[in-house]
C-alpha positions as CSV (number, residue, x, y, z in Angstrom):
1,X,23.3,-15.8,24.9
2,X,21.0,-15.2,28.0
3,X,17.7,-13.4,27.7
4,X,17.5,-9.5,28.9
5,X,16.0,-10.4,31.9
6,X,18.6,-13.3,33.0
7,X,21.6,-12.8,34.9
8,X,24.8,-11.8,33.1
9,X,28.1,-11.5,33.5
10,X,29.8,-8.8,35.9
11,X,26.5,-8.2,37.7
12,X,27.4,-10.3,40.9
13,X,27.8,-7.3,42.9
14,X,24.4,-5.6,42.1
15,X,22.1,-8.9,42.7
16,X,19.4,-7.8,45.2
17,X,16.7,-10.0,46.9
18,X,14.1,-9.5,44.7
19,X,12.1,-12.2,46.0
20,X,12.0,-11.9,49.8
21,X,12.8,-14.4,52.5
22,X,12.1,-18.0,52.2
23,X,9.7,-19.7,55.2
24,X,11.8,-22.3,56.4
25,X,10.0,-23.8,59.6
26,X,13.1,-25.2,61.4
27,X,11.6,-25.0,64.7
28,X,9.0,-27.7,63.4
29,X,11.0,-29.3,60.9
30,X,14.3,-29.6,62.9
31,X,12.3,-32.2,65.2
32,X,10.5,-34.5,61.8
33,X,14.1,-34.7,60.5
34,X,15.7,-36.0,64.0
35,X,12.9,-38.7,64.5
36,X,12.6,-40.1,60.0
37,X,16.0,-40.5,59.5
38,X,17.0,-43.5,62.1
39,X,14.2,-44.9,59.2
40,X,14.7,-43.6,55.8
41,X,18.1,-42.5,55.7
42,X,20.3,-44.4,53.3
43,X,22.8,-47.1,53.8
44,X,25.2,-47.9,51.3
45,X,24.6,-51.9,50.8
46,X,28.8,-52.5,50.1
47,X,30.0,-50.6,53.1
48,X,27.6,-49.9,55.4
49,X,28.1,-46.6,55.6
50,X,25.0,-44.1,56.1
51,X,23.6,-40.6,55.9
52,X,21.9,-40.7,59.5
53,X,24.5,-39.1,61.7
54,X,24.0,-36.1,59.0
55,X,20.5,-35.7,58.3
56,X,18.9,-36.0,62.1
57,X,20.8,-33.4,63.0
58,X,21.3,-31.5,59.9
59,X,18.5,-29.2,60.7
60,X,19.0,-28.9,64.5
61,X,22.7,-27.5,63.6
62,X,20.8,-24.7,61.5
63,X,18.7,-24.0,63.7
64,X,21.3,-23.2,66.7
65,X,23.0,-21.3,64.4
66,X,26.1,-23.8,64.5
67,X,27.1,-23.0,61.0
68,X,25.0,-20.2,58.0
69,X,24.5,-23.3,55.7
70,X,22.2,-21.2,52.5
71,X,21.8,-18.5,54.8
72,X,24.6,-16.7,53.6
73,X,23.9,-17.5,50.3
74,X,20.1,-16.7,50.3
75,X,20.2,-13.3,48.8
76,X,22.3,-14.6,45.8
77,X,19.9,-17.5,45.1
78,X,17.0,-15.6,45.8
79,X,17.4,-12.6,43.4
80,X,18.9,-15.3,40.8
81,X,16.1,-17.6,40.9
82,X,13.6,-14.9,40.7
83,X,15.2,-13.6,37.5
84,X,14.8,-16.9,35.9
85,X,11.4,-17.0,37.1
86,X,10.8,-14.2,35.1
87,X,11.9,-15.4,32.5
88,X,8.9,-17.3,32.0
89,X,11.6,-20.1,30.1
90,X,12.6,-22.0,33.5
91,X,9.9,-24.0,34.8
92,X,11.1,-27.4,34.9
93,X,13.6,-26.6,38.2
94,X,15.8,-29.8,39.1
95,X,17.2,-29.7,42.8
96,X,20.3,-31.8,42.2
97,X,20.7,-33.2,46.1
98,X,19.5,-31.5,49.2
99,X,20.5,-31.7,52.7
100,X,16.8,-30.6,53.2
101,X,14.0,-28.0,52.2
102,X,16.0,-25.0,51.9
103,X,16.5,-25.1,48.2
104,X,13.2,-25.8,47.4
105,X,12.2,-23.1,49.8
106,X,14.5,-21.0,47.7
107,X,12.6,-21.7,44.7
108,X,9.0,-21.8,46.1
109,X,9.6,-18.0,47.0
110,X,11.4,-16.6,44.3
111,X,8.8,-18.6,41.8
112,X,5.9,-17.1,43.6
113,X,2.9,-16.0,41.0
114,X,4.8,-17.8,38.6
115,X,4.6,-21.6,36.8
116,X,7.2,-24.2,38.8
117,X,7.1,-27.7,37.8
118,X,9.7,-28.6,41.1
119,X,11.9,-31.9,41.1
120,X,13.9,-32.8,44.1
121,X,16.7,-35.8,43.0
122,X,18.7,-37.5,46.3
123,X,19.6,-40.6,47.0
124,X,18.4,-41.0,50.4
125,X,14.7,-40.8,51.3
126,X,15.1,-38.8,54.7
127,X,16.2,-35.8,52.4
128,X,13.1,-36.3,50.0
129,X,10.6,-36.9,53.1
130,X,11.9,-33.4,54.4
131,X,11.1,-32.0,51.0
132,X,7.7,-33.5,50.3
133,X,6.9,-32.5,54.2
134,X,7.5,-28.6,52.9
135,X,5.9,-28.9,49.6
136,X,2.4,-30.3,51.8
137,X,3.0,-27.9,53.8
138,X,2.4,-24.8,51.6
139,X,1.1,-26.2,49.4
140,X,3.4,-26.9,46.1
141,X,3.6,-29.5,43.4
142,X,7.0,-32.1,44.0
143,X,7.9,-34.5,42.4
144,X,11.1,-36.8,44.3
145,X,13.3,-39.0,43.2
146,X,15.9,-41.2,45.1
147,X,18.8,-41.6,42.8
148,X,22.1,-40.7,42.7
149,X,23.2,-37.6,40.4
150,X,25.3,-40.2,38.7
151,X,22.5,-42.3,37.5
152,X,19.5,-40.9,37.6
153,X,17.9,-40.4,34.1
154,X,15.0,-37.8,33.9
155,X,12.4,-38.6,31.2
156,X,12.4,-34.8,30.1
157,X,15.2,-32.0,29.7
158,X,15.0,-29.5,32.9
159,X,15.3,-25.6,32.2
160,X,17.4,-24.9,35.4
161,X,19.8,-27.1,38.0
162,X,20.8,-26.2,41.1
163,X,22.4,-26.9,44.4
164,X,24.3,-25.7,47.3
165,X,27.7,-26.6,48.1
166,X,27.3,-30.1,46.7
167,X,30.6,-30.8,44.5
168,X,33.0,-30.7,48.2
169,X,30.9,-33.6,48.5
170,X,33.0,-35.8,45.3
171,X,36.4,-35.9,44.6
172,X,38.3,-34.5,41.2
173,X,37.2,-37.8,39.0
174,X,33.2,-37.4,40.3
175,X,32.7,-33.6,40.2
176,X,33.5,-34.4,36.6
177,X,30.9,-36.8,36.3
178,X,28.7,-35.2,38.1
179,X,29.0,-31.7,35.9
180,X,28.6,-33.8,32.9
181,X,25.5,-35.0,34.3
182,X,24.1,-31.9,35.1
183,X,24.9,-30.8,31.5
184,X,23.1,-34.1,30.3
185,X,19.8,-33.2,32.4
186,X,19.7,-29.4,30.8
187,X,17.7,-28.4,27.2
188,X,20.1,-26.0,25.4
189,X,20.1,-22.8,27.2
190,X,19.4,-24.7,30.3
191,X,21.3,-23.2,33.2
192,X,23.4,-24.5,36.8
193,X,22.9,-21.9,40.0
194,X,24.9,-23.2,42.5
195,X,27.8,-22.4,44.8
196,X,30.4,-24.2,46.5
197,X,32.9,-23.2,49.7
198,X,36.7,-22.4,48.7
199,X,39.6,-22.8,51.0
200,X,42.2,-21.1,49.6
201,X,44.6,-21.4,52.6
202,X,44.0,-25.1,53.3
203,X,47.0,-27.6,53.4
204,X,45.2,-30.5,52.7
205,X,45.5,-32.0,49.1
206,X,42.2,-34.3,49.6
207,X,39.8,-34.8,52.2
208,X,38.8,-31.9,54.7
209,X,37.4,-33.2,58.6
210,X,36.7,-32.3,61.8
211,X,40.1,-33.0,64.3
212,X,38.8,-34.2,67.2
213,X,39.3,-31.4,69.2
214,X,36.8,-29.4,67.0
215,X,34.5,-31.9,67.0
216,X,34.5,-31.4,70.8
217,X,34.5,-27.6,70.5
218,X,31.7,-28.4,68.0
219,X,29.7,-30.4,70.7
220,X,30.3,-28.1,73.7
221,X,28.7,-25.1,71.3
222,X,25.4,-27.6,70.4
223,X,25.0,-28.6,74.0
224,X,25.0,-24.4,75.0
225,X,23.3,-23.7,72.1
226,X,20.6,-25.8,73.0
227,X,20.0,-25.3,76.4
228,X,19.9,-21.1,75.6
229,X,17.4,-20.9,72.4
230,X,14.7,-19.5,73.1
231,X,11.7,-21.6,73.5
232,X,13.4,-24.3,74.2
233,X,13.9,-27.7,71.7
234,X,12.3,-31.0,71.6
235,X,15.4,-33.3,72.2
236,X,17.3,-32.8,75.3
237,X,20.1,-30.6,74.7
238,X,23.2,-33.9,75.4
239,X,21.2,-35.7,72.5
240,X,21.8,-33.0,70.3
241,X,24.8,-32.1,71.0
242,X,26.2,-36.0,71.4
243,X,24.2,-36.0,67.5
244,X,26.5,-33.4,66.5
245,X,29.6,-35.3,67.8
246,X,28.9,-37.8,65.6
247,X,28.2,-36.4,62.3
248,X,31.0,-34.1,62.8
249,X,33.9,-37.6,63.8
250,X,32.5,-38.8,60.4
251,X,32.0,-35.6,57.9
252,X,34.3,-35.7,55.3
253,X,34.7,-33.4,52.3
254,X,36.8,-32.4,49.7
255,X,39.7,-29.5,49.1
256,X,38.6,-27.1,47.1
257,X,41.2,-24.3,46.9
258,X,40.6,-22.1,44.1
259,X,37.4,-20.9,42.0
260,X,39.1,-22.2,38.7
261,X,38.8,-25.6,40.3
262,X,35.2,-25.6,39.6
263,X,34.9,-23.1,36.8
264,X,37.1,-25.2,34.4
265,X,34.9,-28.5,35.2
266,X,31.7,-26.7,33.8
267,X,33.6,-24.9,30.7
268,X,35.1,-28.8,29.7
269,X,31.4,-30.3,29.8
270,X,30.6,-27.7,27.4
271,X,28.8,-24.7,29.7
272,X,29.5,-21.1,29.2
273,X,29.8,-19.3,32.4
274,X,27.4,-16.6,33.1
275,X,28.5,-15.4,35.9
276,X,30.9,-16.5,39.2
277,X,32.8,-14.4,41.9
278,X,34.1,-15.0,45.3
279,X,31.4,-14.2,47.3
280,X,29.4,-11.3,48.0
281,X,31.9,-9.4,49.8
282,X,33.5,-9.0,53.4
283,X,29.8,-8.9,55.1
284,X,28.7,-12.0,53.7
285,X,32.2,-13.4,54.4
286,X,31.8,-12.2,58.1
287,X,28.5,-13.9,58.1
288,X,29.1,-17.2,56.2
289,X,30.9,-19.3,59.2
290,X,32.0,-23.3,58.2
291,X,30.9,-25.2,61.4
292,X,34.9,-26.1,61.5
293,X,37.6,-23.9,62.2
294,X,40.0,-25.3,59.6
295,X,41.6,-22.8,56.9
296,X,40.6,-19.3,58.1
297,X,39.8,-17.4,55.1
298,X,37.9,-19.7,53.0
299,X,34.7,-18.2,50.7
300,X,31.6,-19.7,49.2
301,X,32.1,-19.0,45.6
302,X,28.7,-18.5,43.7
303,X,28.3,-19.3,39.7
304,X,25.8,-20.1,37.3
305,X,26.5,-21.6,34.0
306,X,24.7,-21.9,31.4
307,X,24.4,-24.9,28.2
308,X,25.4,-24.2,25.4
């Protein structure tokens, strides 16, 4: 069983951020991602299909406040990370895929005054540029890998995985494998702190997009969004907001439409679950927005497991 000073079960409602606000330099960082991934970003060599319509813009959508991405989350990771920090037994940190910095940034603050030996694993290099750009930044140790979750095969057993809202990216059969990976890459005692977004109203069995009518609504609030913030941005405001058109014509996800869905997936690769809930509550709901306006009601379900 966990440690006295590790999370436990019940005590979703009284984590606190223990461990202040990460620095996340979107202002600066927003602009690196839009200009490095038309060159790093990853294209699948069957299909042709590739990341860049997500990760240029990625940043500038968080930025404008399109959508809360970790934001609404931060408080959650922040106090959980810092707890395993703590610790003094969760070092070797694994962040398993990454939009960007913001996990890491999770971890660089919670971990402050403390030992973290930091590994950022993503397929596509845009994502581990971004996160090598933050740990120079600081500074903080990194070390990146480009591999997918699937077959990536680290040299030494982590202490703690996490990620944010990364199994909506895989259908039923791959969140299985991916879980089962995750348990792979843990020591015993190792733990998962992640959460993913739950649409418990949705209709749709499988994949969840943009209509084309939100994606318009989506590119009418970037093109406003831009020209308003404050200081100005460096990419005229149509280029961003004819960016964000395009990643959100061609986002696709997966349903997701009850906690259970993701609960039983660690429990069957042999985790015990710590902790999980729906959310911290009607503020964070009110503040955690999805950039689409499909199935009012959904929740970004938080949980960390732990090996067995």
């Amino acid at each position: 069983m966990g440690m006295p000073d590790e999370p436990s079960k019940g005590r979703s409602a009284e984590l606190r951020n223990l461990a202040g606000v990460p620095e996340e330099p979107l202002a600066e960082s927003a602009h690196v991602a839009w200009v490095e991934a038309p060159r790093r970003c990853h294209v699948d060599p069957e299909t042709g299909e590739t990341c860049v319509d997500y990760h240029r813009v990625w940043q500038y959508m968080r930025l404008l406040g399109l959508f809360t991405a970790t934001a609404a989350n931060s408080e959650f990771l922040s106090a959980t990370f810092r707890q395993y920090a703590q610790s003094g037994h969760h070092t070797r940190t694994l962040v398993s895929a990454s939009a960007d910095y913001s996990m890491l940034a999770h971890l660089k603050c919670a971990y402050a005054g403390t030992s973290l030996d930091a590994t950022v694993l993503d397929r596509c290099q845009t994502s581990l540029f971004l996160n090598r750009w933050y740990a120079s930044r600081y500074p903080l140790s990194l070390t990146t890998v480009c591999a997918s979750v699937l077959d990536y095969e680290p040299q030494h057993p982590f202490d703690l995985v996490c990620t944010h809202n990364f199994l909506g990216l895989h259908d039923g059969v791959q969140r299985q494998r991916v879980v089962a990976r995750w348990h792979s890459f843990l020591r015993p005692g190792g733990v998962v702190v992640t959460t993913q977004r739950v649409r418990p109203t949705s209709s749709e069995e499988q994949c969840i997009h943009f209509t084309p009518e939100e994606a318009r609504w989506l590119r009418e609030r970037a093109a406003a969004a831009a020209r308003a913030h404050a200081g100005g941005i460096d990419v005229d405001a149509d280029q961003v907001a004819a960016a964000v058109y395009a990643y959100a014509i061609r986002r696709r996800t997966y349903a997701i439409h009850t906690p259970r869905e993701i609960t039983a997936l660690f429990e069957n690769a042999g985790f015990e679950i710590e902790m999980v809930d729906e959310g911290g509550g009607p503020a964070e709901r009110a503040r955690d927005f999805p950039a689409n306006r499909v199935a009012p009601g959904s929740y970004r379900m938080r949980i960390v497991a732990r090996r067995r």
